[in-house]
C-alpha positions as CSV (number, residue, x, y, z in Angstrom):
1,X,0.0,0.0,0.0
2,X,3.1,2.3,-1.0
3,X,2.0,5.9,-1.0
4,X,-1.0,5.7,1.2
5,X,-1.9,6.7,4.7
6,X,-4.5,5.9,7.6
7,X,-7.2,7.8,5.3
8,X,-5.9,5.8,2.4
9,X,-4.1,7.6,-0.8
10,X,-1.5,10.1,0.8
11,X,-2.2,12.0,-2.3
12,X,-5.3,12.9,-2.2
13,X,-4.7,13.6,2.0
14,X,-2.1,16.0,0.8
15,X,-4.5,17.6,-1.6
16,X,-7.7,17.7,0.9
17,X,-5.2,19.6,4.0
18,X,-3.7,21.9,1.0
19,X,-7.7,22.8,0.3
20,X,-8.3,23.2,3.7
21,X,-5.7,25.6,4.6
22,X,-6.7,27.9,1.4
23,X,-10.2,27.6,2.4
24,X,-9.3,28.7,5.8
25,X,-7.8,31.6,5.0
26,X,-10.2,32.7,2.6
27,X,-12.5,32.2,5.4
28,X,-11.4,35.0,7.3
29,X,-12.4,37.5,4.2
30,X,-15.6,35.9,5.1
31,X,-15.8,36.8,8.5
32,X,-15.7,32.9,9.6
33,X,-12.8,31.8,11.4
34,X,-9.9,30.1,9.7
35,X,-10.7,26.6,11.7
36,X,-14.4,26.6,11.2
37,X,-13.3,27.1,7.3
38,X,-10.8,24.4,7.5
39,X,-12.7,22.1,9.2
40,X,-15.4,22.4,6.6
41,X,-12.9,22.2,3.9
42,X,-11.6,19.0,4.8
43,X,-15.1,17.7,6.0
44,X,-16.2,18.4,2.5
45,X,-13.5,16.7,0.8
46,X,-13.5,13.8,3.0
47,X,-17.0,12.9,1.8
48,X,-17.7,11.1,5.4
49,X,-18.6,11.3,9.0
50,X,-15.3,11.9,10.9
51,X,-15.0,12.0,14.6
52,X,-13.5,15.0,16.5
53,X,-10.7,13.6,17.2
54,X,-10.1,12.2,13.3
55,X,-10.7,16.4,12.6
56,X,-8.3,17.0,15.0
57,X,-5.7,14.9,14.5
58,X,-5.9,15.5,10.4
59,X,-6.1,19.4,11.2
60,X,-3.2,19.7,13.7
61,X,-6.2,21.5,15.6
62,X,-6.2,21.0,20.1
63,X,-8.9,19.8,21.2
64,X,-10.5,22.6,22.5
65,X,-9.9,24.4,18.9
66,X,-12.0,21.3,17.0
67,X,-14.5,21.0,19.5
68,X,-15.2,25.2,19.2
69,X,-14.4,24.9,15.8
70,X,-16.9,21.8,14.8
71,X,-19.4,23.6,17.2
72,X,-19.6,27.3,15.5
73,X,-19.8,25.1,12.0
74,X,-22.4,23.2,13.2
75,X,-24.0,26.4,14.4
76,X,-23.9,27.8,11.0
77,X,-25.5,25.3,9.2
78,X,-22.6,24.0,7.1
79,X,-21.4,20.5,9.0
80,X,-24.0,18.4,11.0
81,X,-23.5,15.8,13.6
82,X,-24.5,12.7,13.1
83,X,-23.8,9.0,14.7
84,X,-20.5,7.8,14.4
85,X,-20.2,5.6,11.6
86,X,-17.7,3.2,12.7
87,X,-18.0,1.7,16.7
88,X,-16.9,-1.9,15.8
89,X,-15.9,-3.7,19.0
90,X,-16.9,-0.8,21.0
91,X,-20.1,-0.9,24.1
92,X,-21.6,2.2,25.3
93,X,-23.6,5.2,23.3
94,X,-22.6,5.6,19.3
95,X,-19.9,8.7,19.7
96,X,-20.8,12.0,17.4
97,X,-19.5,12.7,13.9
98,X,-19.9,15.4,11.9
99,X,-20.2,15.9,8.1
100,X,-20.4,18.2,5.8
101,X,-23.8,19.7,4.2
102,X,-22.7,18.7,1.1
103,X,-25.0,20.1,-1.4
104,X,-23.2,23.4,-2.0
105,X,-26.1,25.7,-2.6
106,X,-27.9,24.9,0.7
107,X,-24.7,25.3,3.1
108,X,-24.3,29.1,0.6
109,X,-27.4,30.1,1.7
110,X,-27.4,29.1,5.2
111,X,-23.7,31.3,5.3
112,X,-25.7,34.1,3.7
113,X,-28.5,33.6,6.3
114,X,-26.2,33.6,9.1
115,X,-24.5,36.8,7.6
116,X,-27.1,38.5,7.0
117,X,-28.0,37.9,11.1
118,X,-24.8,38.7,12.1
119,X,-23.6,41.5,10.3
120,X,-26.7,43.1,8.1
121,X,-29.3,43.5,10.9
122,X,-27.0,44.8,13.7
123,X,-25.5,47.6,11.3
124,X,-29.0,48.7,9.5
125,X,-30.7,48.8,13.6
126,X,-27.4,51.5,14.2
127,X,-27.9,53.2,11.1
128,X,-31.5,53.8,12.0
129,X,-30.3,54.7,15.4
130,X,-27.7,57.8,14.1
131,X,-30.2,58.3,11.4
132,X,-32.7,58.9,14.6
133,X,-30.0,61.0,16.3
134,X,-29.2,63.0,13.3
135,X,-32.4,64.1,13.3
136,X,-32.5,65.3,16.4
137,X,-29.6,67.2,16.5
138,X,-30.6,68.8,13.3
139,X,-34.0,69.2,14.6
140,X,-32.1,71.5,17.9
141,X,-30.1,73.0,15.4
142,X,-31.3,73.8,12.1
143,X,-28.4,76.3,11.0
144,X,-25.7,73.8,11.0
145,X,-25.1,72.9,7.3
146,X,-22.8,70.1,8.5
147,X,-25.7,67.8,10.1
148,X,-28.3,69.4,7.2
149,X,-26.1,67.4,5.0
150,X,-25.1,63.9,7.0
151,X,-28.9,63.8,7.8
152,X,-29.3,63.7,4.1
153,X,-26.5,61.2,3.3
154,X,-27.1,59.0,6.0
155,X,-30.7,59.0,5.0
156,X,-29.8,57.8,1.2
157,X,-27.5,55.0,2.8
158,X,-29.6,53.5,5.4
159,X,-32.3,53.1,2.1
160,X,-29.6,51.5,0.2
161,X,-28.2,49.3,3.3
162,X,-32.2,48.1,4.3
163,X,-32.3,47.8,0.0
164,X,-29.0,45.1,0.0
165,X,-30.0,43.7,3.5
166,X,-33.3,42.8,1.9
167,X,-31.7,41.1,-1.2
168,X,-29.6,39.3,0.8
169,X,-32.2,37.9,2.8
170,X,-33.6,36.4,-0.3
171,X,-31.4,34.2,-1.0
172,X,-31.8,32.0,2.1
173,X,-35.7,31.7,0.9
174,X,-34.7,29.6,-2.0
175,X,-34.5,26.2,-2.4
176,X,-31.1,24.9,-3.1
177,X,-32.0,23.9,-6.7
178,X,-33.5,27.3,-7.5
179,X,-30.4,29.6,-5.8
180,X,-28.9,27.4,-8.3
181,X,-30.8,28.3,-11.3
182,X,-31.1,32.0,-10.6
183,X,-27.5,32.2,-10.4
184,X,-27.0,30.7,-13.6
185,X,-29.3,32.8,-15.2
186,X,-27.3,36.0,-13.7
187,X,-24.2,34.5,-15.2
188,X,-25.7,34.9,-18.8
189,X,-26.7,38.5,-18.5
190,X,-23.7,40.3,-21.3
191,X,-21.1,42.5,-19.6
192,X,-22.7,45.6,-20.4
193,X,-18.9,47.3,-20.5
């Protein structure tokens, strides 16, 4: 079995932790930690329930690291737990595994969901807040040119932010299979440049 390791063709291992550190550090762009990434990476690649411990031990991850980091993916809807697949020989409760969501569209828009909950409806709620405050203090003092014109500019964005949040929160809405056609057809509209 020359070339081959506990997961079977070293290759391909190679290739899956190479994945998984790029997709970790694209996670961060993301706002998703680099381990939740990587473990989602390699779960995805893998193809199969894995253990903690096999995440950890493939990942160079501590303990505590895969456990938060399997955790927070589980939490946003791109890995599952499920029972451990392999207890051969072994008494007791079947461990936990996770896996992967692996149909692409539905793990996109559960990220976008989450996003959209962490990061679109905290900023639009303080937008409307300074937009609220702008007002005031414009209201108290309606000579200064300098609030006159943030009230107006900060009115425009919040209508473009609560705009963008909105479309965002579409996508979640649709079925996997649909996300995936709507895409498609976005990706045949001409470059109008």
């Amino acid at each position: 079995m020359s070339g081959a390791s506990a997961h079977g063709s070293a290759t391909a291992e190679a290739i899956r932790l190479e994945l998984a550190e790029a997709w970790g550090a694209m996670g961060a762009a993301w706002g998703v930690t680099p381990a939740i990434a990587r473990v989602q990476a390699y779960l995805m690649a893998r193809q199969e329930p894995l253990t903690e411990r096999e995440v950890r031990e493939a990942l160079g991850l501590s303990h505590r690291a895969a456990s938060l980091a399997l955790a927070e993916a589980e939490s946003w809807g791109i890995v599952e737990r499920v029972a451990e697949p392999r207890r051969v020989g072994r008494r007791g409760p079947a461990g936990a595994a996770y896996l992967a969501i692996s149909d692409n569209w539905q793990w996109f828009g559960r990220v976008i969901a989450q996003r959209k909950v962490r990061e679109g409806d905290p900023i639009v709620t303080i937008l409307e807040t300074k937009e609220r405050e702008v007002a005031l203090a414009s209201a108290a003092d309606p000579g200064d040119t300098e609030l006159i014109a943030l009230r107006e500019w900060l009115s425009d964005f919040l209508r473009f932010v609560r705009l963008f949040d909105q479309a965002v929160g579409l996508v979640p809405q649709f079925e996997p299979r649909e996300l995936e056609r709507a895409l498609g057809l976005l990706g045949r509209i001409p470059d109008a440049t």
